[in-house]
N, C-alpha and C positions, 0 to 999 in steps of 0.2 A: 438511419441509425440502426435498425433492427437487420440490417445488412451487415452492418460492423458486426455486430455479436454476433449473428452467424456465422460470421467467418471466421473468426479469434472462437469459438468452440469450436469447428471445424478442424483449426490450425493445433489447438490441443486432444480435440481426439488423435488427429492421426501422428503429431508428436507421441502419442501414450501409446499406439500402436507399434509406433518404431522403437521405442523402447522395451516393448516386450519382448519384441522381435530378437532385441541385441541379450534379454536376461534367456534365452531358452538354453537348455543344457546343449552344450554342443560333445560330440563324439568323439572322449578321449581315445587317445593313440594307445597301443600297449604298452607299456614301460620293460623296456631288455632288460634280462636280468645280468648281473655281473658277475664278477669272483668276489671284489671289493666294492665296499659302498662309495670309494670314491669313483671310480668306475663310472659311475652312473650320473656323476656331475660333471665331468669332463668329457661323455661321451660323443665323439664326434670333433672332438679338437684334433687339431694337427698333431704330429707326432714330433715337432717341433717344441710346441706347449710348456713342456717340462725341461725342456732341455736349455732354453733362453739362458737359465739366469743357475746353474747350476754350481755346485760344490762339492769336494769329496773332505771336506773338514774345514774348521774356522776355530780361532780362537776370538769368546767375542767377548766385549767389556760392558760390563752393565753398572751405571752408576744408580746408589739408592740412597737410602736416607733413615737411621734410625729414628732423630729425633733432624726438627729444623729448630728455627731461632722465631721468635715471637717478640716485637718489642725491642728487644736487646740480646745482648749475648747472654744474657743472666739466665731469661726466661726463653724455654723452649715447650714446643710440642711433638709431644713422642707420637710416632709412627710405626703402621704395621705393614710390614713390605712384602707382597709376594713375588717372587722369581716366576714367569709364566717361560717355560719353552715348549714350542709348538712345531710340529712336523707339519710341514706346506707343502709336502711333496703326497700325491694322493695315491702313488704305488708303490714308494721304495722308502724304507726304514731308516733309521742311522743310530748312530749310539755315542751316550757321553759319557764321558771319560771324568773327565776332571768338572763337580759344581764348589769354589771356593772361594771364602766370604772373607774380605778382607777390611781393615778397621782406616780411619782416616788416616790413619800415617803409615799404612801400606803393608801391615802386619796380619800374618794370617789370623784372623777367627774360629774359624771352622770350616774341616771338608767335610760336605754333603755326600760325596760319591766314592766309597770306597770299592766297589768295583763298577764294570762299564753298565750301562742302565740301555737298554733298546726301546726306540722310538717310533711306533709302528707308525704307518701312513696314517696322516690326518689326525693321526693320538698326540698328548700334551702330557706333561707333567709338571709340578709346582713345587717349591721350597720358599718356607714363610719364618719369616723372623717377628717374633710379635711383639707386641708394640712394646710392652716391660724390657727387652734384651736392649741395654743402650751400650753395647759395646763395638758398634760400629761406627757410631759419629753422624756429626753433615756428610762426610766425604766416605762413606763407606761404598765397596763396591762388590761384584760379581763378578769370579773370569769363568765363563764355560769354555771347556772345549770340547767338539765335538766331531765326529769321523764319520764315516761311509765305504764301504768296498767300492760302490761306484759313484758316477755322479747323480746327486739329489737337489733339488729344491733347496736352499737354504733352509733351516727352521728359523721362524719367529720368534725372540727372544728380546723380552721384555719385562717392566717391574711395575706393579701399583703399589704406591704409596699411599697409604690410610690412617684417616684415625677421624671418630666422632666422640669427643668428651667436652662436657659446659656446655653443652647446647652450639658447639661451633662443628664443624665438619672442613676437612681438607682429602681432599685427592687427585694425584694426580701420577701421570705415565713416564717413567723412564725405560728409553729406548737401548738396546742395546750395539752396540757398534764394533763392527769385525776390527778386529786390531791383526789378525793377521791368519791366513788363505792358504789352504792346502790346495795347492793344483792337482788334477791328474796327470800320472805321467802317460807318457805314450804308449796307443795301448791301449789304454785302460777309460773307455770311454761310454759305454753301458754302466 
């Protein structure tokens, strides 16, 4: 018996052993410096990478939600909606044109964008309707559109839907969806 236990301490000293062994600092690499901090996250990808899934503009639809239905049609819970657009390209910019907010029966609300707005790499910007403004309905939505000299990354374009009052909490993601695709023309492929 006293064979067993030395062996089972034996088996955890040199387990505690090899465990130190794996926590010792090991010798970071230098980190290359870039132009851009995206640069530095893609570094080493194919020259491919960015070019997969690319666009030189899109008009995209974004459905949101002032208030929903609670219960019945009577009673609703108002929501505060942000418009999230997001540049996923990590070296080339784009710019919108057109952010326009339109009511359930397809009537403009309000333009956000009175002239074009630039999208630097990996940069976002947001447009928030708050939770009091119920002039958009259930069926309220988004159209962006947006351009590029060349081809980019789609940007990510997207909507949270919020609201915490009574002690209840709702949120959740509306997706936004290309309704329609600026190709490059020939040419024109940087």
């Amino acid at each position: 018996m006293k064979c067993f236990y030395t062996a089972v301490c034996l088996l955890l000293v040199l387990m505690g052993c090899s465990e130190r062994q794996e926590s010792r600092p090991v010798a970071e690499k230098p980190v290359p410096q870039h132009d851009t901090p995206a640069d530095s996250v893609i570094a080493g990808q194919p020259e491919s990478f960015t070019r997969d899934a690319t666009s030189m503009g899109q008009i995209v639809y974004v459905p949101v939600y002032s208030h929903i239905y609670q219960q019945d049609r009577e009673k609703t819970f108002n929501l505060t909606t942000t418009l999230s657009i997001r540049n996923a390209d990590p070296y080339r910019s784009f710019t919108i044109s057109k952010v326009a907010y339109y009511d359930s029966k397809g009537t403009l609300v309000q333009q956000y964008v009175d002239s074009s707005v630039r999208i630097a790499p990996l940069a976002s910007t947001s447009y928030v309707i708050e939770e009091r403004d119920l002039r958009g309905g259930v069926g309220a939505n988004f159209l962006v559109s947006w351009e590029s000299e060349q081809a980019v990354v789609p940007p990510v374009i997207e909507a949270v839907n919020i609201s915490t009052s009574n002690q209840q909490g709702i949120s959740f993601l509306s997706v936004g969806r290309v309704i329609q695709e600026s190709s490059p023309t020939e040419g024109d492929t940087e």
